[in-house]
DOTORMAR-500296 format. One record per residue (C-alpha): residue number from 0; residue in three letters; chain; z, x, y negated. Coordinates in Angstrom, 1 decimal. Last residue first. Layout:
{NUM,ALA,A,{Z,X,Y}};
...
***
This chain:
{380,UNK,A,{133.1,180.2,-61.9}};
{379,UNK,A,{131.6,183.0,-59.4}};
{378,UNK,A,{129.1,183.8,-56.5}};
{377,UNK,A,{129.2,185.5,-53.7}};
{376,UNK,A,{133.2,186.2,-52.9}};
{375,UNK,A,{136.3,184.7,-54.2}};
{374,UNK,A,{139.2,186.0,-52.0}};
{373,UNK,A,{142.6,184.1,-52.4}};
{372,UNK,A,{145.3,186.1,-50.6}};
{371,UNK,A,{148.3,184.4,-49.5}};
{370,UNK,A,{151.6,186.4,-48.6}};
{369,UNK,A,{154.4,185.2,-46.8}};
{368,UNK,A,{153.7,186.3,-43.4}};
{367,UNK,A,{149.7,187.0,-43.2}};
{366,UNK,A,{147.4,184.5,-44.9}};
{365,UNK,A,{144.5,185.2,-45.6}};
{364,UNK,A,{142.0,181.9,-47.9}};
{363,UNK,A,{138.4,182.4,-47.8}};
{362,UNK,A,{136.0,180.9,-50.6}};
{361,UNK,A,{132.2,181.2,-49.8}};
{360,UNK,A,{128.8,182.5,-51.2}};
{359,UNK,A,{127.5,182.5,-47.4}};
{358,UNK,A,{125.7,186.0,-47.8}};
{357,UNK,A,{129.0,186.8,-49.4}};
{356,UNK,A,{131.2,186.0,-46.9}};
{355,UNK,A,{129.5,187.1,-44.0}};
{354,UNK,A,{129.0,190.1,-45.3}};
{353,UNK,A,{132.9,190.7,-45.7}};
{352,UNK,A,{133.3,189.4,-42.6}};
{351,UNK,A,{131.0,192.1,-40.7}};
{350,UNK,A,{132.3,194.7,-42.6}};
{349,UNK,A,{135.8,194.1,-41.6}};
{348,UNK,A,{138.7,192.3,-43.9}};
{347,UNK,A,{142.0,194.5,-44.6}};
{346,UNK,A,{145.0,192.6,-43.6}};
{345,UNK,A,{147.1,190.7,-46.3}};
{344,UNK,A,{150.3,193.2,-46.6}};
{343,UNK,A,{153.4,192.4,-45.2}};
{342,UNK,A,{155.9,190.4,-47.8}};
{341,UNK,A,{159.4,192.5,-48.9}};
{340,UNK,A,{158.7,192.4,-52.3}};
{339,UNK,A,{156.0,189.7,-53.2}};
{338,UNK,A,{152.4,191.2,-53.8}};
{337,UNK,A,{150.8,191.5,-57.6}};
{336,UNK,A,{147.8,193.4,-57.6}};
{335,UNK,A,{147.2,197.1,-56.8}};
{334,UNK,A,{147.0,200.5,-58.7}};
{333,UNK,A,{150.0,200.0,-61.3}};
{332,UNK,A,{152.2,198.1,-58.5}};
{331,UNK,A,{154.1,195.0,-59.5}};
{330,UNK,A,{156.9,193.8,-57.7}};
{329,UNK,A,{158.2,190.2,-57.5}};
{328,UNK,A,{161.4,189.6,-56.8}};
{327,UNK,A,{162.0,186.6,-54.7}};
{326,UNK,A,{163.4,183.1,-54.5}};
{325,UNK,A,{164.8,181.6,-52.0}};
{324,UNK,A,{163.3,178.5,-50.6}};
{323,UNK,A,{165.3,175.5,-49.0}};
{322,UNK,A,{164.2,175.2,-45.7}};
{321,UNK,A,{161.8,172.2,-44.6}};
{320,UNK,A,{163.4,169.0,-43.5}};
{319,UNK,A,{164.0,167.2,-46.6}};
{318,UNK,A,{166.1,164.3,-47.5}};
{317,UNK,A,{165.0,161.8,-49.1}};
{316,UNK,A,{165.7,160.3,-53.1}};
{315,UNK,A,{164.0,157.1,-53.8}};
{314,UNK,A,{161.4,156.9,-57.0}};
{313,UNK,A,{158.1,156.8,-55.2}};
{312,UNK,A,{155.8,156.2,-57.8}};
{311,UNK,A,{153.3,153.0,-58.0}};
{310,UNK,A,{150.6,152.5,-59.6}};
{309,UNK,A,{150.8,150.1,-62.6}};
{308,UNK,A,{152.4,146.6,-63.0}};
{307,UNK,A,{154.4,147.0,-65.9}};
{306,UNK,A,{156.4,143.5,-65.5}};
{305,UNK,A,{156.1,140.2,-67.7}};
{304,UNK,A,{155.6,138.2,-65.3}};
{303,UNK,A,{156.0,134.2,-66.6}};
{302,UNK,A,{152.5,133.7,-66.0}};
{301,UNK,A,{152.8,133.8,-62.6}};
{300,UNK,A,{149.4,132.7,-61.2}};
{299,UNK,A,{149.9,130.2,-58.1}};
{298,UNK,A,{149.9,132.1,-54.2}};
{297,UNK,A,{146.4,131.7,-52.4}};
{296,UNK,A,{144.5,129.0,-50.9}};
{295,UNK,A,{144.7,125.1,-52.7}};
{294,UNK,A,{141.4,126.0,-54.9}};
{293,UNK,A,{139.6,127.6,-51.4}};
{292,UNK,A,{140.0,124.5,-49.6}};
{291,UNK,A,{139.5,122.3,-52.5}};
{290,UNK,A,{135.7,123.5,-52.2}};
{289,UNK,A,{134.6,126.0,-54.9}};
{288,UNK,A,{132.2,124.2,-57.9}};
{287,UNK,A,{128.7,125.7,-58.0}};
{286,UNK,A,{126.4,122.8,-59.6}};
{285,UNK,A,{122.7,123.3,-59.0}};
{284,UNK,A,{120.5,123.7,-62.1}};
{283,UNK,A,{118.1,120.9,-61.9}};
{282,UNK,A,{114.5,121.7,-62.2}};
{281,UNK,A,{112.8,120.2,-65.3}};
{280,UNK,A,{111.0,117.0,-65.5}};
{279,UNK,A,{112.8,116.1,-69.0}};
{278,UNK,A,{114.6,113.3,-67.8}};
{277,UNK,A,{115.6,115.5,-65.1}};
{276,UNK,A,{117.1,118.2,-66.7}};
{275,UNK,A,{118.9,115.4,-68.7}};
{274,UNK,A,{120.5,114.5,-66.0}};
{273,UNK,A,{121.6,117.4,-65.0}};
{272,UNK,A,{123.3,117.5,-68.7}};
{271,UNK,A,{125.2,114.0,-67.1}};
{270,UNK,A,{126.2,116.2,-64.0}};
{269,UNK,A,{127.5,118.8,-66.2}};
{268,UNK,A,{129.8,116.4,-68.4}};
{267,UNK,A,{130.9,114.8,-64.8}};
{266,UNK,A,{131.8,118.1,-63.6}};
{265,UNK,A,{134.1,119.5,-67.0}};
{264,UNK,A,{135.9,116.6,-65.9}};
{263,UNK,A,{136.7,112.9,-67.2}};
{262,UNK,A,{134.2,113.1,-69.7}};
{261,UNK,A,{135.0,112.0,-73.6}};
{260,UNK,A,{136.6,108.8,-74.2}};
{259,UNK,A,{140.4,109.6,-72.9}};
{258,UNK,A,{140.0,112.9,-75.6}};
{257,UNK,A,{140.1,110.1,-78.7}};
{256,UNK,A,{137.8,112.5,-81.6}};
{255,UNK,A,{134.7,112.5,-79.2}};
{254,UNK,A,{133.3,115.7,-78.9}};
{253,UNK,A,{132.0,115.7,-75.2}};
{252,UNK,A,{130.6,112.0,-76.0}};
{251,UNK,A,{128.6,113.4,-78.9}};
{250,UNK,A,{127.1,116.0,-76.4}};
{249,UNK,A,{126.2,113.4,-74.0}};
{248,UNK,A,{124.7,111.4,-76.4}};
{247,UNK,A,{122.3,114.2,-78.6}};
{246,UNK,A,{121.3,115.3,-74.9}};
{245,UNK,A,{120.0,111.7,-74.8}};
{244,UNK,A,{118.0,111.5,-77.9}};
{243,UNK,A,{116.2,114.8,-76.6}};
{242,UNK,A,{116.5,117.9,-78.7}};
{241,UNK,A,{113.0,119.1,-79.6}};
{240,UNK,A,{113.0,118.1,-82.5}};
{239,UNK,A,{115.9,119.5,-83.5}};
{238,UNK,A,{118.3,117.6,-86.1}};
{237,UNK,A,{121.7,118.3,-84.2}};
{236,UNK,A,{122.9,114.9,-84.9}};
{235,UNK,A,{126.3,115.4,-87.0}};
{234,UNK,A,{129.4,114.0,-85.5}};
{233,UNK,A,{132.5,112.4,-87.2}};
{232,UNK,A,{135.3,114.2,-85.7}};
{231,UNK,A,{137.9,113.5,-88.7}};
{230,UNK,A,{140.0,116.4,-87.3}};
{229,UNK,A,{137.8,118.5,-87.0}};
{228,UNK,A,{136.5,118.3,-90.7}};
{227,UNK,A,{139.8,118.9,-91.6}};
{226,UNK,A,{140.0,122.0,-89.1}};
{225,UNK,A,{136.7,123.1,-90.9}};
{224,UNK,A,{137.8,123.1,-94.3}};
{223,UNK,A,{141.3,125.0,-93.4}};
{222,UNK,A,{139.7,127.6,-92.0}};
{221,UNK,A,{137.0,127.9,-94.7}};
{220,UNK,A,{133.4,126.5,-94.4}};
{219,UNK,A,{132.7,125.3,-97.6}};
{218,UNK,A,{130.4,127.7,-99.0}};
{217,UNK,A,{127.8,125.0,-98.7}};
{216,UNK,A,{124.6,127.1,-97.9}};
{215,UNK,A,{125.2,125.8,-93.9}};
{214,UNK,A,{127.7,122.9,-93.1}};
{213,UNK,A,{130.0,123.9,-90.0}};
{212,UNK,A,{131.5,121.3,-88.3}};
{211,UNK,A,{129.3,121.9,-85.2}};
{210,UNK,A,{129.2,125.6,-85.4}};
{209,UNK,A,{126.2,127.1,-86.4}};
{208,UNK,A,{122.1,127.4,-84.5}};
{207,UNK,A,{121.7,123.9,-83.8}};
{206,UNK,A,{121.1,124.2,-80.4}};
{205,UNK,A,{123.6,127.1,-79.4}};
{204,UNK,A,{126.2,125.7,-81.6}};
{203,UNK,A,{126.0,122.3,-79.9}};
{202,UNK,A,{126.3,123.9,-76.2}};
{201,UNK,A,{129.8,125.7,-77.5}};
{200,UNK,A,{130.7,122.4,-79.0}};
{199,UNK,A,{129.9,120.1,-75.4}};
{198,UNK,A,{131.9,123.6,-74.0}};
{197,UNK,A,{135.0,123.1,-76.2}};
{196,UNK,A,{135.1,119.5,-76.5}};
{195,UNK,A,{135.6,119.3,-72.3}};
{194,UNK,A,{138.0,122.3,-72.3}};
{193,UNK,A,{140.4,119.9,-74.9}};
{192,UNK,A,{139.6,117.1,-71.9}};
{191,UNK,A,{140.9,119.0,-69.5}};
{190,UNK,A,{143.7,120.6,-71.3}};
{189,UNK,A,{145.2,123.1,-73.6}};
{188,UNK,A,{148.0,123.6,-76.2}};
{187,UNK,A,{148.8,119.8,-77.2}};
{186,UNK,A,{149.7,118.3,-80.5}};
{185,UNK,A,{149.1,121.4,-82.3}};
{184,UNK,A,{146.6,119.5,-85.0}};
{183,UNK,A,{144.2,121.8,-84.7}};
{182,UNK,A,{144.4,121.3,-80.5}};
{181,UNK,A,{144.7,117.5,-80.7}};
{180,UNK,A,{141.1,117.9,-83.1}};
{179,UNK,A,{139.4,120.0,-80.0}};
{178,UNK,A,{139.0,123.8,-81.0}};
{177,UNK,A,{134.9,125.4,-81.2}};
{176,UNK,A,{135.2,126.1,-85.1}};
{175,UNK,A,{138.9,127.1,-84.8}};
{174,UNK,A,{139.2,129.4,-82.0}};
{173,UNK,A,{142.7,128.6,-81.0}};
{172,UNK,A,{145.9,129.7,-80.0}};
{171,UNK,A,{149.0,127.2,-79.9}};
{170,UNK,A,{151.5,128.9,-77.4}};
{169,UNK,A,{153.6,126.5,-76.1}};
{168,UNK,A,{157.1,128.2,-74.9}};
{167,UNK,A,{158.0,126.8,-71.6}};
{166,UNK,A,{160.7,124.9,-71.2}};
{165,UNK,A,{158.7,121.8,-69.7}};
{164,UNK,A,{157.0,123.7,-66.9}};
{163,UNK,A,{153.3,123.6,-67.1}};
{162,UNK,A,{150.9,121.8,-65.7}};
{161,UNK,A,{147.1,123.2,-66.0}};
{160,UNK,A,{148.2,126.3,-65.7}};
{159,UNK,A,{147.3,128.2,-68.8}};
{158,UNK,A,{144.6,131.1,-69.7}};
{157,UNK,A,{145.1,132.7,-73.1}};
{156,UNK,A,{143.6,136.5,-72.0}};
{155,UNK,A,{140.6,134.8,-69.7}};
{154,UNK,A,{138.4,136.4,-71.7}};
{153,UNK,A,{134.8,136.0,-69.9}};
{152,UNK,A,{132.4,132.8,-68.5}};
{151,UNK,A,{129.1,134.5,-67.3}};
{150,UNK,A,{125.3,133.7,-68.0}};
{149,UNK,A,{122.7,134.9,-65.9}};
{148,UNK,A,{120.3,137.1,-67.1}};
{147,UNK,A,{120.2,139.5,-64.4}};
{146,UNK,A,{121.8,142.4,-66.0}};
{145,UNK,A,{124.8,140.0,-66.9}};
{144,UNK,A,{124.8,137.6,-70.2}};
{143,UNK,A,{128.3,137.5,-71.5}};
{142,UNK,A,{130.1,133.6,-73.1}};
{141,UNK,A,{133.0,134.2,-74.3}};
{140,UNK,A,{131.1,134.9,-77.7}};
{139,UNK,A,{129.6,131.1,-77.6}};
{138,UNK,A,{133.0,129.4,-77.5}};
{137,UNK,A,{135.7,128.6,-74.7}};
{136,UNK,A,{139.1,129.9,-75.2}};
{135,UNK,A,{142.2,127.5,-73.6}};
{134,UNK,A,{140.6,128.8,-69.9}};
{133,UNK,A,{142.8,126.4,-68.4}};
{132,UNK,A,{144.3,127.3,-64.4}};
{131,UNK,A,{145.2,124.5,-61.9}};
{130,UNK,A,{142.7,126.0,-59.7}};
{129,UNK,A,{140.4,122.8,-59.6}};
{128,UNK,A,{140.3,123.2,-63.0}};
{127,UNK,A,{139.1,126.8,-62.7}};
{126,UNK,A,{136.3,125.3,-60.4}};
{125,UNK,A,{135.6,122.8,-62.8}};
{124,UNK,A,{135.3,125.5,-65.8}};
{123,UNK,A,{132.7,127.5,-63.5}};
{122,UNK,A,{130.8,124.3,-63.2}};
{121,UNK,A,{130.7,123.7,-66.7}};
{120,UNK,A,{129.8,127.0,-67.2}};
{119,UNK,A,{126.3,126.7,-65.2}};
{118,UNK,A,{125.6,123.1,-66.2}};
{117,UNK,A,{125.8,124.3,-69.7}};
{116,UNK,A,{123.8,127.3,-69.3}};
{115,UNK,A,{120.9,125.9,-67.9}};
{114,UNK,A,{120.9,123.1,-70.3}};
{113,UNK,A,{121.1,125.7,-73.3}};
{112,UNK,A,{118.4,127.0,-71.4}};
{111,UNK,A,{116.1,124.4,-71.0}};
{110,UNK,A,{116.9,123.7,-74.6}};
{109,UNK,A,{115.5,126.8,-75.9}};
{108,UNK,A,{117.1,129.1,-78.2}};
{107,UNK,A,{116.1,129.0,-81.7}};
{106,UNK,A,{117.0,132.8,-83.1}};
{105,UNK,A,{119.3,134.6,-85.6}};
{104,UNK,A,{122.3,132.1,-85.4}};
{103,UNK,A,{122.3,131.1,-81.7}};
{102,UNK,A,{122.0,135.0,-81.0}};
{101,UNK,A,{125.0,136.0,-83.0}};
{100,UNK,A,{128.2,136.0,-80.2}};
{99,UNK,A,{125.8,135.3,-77.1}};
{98,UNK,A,{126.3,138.2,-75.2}};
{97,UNK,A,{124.6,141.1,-74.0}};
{96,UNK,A,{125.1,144.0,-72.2}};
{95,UNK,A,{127.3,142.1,-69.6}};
{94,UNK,A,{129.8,145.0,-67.6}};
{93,UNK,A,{131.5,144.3,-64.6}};
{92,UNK,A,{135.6,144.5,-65.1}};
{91,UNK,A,{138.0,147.2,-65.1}};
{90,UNK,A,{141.4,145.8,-66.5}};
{89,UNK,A,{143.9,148.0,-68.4}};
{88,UNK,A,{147.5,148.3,-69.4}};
{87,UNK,A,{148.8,151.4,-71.6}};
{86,UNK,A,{151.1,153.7,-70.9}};
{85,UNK,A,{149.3,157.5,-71.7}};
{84,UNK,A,{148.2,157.8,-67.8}};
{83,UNK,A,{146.7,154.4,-67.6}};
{82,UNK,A,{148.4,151.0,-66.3}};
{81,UNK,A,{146.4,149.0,-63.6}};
{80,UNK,A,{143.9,146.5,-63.2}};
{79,UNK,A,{140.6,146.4,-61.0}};
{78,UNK,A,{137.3,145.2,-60.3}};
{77,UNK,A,{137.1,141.9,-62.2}};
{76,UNK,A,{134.0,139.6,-61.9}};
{75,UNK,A,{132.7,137.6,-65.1}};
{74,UNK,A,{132.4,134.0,-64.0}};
{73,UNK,A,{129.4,132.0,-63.4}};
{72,UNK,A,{129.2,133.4,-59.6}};
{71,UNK,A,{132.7,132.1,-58.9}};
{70,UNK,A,{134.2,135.2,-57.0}};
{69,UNK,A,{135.4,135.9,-60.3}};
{68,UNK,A,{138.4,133.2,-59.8}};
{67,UNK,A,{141.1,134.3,-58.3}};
{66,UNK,A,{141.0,138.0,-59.9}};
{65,UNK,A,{140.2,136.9,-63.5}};
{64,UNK,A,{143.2,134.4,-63.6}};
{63,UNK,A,{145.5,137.6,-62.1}};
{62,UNK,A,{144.2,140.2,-64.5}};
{61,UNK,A,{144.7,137.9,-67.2}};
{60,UNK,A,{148.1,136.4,-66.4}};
{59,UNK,A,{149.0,139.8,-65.9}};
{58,UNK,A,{147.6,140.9,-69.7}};
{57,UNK,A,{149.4,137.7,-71.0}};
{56,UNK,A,{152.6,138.8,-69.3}};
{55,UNK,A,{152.2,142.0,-70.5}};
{54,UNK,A,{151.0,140.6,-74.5}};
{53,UNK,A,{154.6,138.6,-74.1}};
{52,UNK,A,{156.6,141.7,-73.0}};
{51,UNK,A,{155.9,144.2,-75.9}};
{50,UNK,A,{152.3,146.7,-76.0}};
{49,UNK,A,{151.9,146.7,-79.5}};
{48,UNK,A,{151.2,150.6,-80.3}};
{47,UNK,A,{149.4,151.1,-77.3}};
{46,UNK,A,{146.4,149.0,-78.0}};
{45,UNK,A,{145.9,146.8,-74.9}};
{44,UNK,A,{142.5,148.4,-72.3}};
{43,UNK,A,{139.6,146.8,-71.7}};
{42,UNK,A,{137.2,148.8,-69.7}};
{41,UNK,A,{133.8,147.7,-68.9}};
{40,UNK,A,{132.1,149.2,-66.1}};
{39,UNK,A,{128.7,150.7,-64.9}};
{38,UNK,A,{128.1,151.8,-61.5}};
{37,UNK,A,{128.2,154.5,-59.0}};
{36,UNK,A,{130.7,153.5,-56.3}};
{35,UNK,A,{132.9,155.7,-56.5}};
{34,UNK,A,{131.8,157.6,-60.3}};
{33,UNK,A,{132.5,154.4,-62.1}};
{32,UNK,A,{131.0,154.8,-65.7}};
{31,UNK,A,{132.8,153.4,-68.8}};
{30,UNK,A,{131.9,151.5,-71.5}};
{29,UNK,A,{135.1,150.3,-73.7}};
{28,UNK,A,{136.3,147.6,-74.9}};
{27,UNK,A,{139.4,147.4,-77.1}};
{26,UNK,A,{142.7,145.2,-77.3}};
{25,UNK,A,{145.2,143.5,-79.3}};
{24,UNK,A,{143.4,142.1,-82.1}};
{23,UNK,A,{139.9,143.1,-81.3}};
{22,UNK,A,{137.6,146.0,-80.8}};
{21,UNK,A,{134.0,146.2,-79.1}};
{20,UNK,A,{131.8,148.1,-76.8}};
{19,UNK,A,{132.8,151.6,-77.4}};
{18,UNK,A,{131.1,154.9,-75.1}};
{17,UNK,A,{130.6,156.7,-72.1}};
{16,UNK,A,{134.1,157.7,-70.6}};
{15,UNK,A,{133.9,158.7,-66.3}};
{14,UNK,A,{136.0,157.2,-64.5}};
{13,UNK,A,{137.7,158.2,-60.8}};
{12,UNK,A,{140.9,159.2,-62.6}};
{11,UNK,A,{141.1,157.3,-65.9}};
{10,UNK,A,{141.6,158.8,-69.5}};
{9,UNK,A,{142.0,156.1,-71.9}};
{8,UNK,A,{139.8,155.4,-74.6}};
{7,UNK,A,{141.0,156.8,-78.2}};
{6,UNK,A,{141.3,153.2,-80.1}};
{5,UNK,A,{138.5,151.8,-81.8}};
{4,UNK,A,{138.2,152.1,-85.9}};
{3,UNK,A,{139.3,148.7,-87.7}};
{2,UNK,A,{137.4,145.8,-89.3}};
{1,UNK,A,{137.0,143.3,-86.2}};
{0,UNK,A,{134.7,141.0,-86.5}};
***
């Protein structure tokens, strides 16, 4: 958790500020409401004091992960990105009102929706796969719950082609409790099978209620403990009874320490949790994985661009075709308002217009040469 104040939220035309949803290490979250369509929103938005060329790029790579794939219907949709009015980058995405940061560790959740949920994300991981993109994040508090109750995978901010180039800085980030052992030990910064261990951990925490190398009471569960513990990979049986024998396999396959021995694809491990849907005579959650037609479509994600991409302001000089303006005196009268010199007066409206006015409680603009009269009639502000 994050131990500092929220930033001031940025002012954004067509947004209404409601209230904070959560801070981090380079960004905040905050509630807004969209007045154009009327709906909910959460805005996150960089901190503007450390806003420097890698955490752009990131925040591109973000907006531009989050923008090919949110169609997926396991994956949190993206509305917008663009720079505010004080500088600082922003993406307006749909907002989940829950999440499943703490839940595992306050209540049991059930295993028919642990399964649920893994088939779910496992599906949305495919499809990013598919993409040639990593997610490089996966754990239980990436995980949102929508209005519906359907689980969604967020934080795309580390995302990675799949194959990179070989001059490309690695950058080793990494959730630690939910990281495969080849990511501890920095021997690779993402892949297939390192997604694979993250989402058989993810579904481990949410059955046994802590993180799989995580031992409860002990007070040994430092940084350092943990990535040891890692990078032994001995598993622990989650010790439910309600956890099937088989659900036990799949999941210790997922976290096998040698990544050629756990599943080939985020697909094959939620086929085999399928399976265990049906060994327990529960429906099968269908698999939603986009066709290759739709993963080939569409230009790659650059994320080598490092640019401010915000609105855009017309910075070329043009010419002008209306008449360069003079400027005037101005003379003020004691017993009238301000006129410019040398301007007819606005003419004098008639009974009939001055009633209508008012009966209509309306705003009429007279012009008559240079001069502009604003009259304010029936009703003020």
């Amino acid at each position: 958790m994050a131990s500092r104040l929220p930033s001031a939220p940025p002012g954004l035309a067509g947004f209404t500020y409601v209230r904070p949803l959560g801070t981090g290490g380079f960004a905040d979250v905050f509630l807004f409401e969209q007045n154009l369509p009327r709906r909910p929103v959460a805005v996150k938005v960089l901190l503007e004091d450390i806003v420097d060329e890698n955490l752009l790029r990131m925040f591109n790579a973000e907006a531009d992960v989050m923008a090919r794939l949110s169609a997926h219907p396991s994956i949190l949709t993206i509305y917008e990105a663009s720079i505010s009015a004080d500088g600082r980058p922003y993406i307006v995405m749909e907002y989940c009102p829950t999440s499943l940061t703490n839940r595992y560790r306050r209540e049991v959740i059930p295993v028919t929706e642990v399964l649920q949920l893994g088939v779910k994300i496992g599906s949305a991981l495919e499809t990013a796969h598919r993409s040639g993109l990593l997610h490089r994040d996966i754990k239980p508090s990436n995980i949102l719950i929508t209005t519906f109750g359907s689980p969604v995978l967020s934080d795309f901010g580390i995302a990675a082609a799949i194959t990179g180039r070989a001059d490309e800085d690695e950058v080793f980030a990494m959730s630690v409790p939910w990281s495969a052992p080849e990511i501890v030990e920095e021997r690779v910064s993402g892949s297939v099978p390192a997604e694979v261990w993250g989402l058989g951990a993810t579904l481990y925490s949410l059955l046994a209620g802590r993180s799989p190398f995580e031992r409860p009471g002990s007070g040994q569960n430092s940084r350092e403990q943990l990535k040891s513990r890692i990078r032994k990979a001995a598993y622990t049986p989650i010790g439910r009874a309600d956890v099937p024998p088989r659900l036990e396999q799949v999941l210790a396959r997922a976290m096998s320490r040698d990544p050629s021995a756990r599943h080939a694809s985020a697909a094959e491990l939620a086929h085999e949790l399928q399976l265990v849907q049906h060994e327990l005579g529960v429906p099968h959650t269908p698999m939603e994985v986009a066709v290759d037609e739709w993963a080939a479509a569409g230009a790659a994600v650059d994320f080598a661009d490092d640019r401010a991409r915000g609105p855009v302001r017309p910075s070329v000089q043009y010419a002008s075709r209306r008449p360069a303006r003079t400027p005037r005196a101005v003379d003020r009268r004691p017993d009238e308002g301000t006129v410019l010199a040398g301007a007819e007066p606005a003419p004098r409206l008639g009974t009939a217009a001055r009633v209508a006015l008012f009966a209509g409680g309306g705003v009429l603009l007279a012009a008559a040469g240079a001069v502009t009269t604003l009259l304010i009639v029936g009703g003020g502000f």
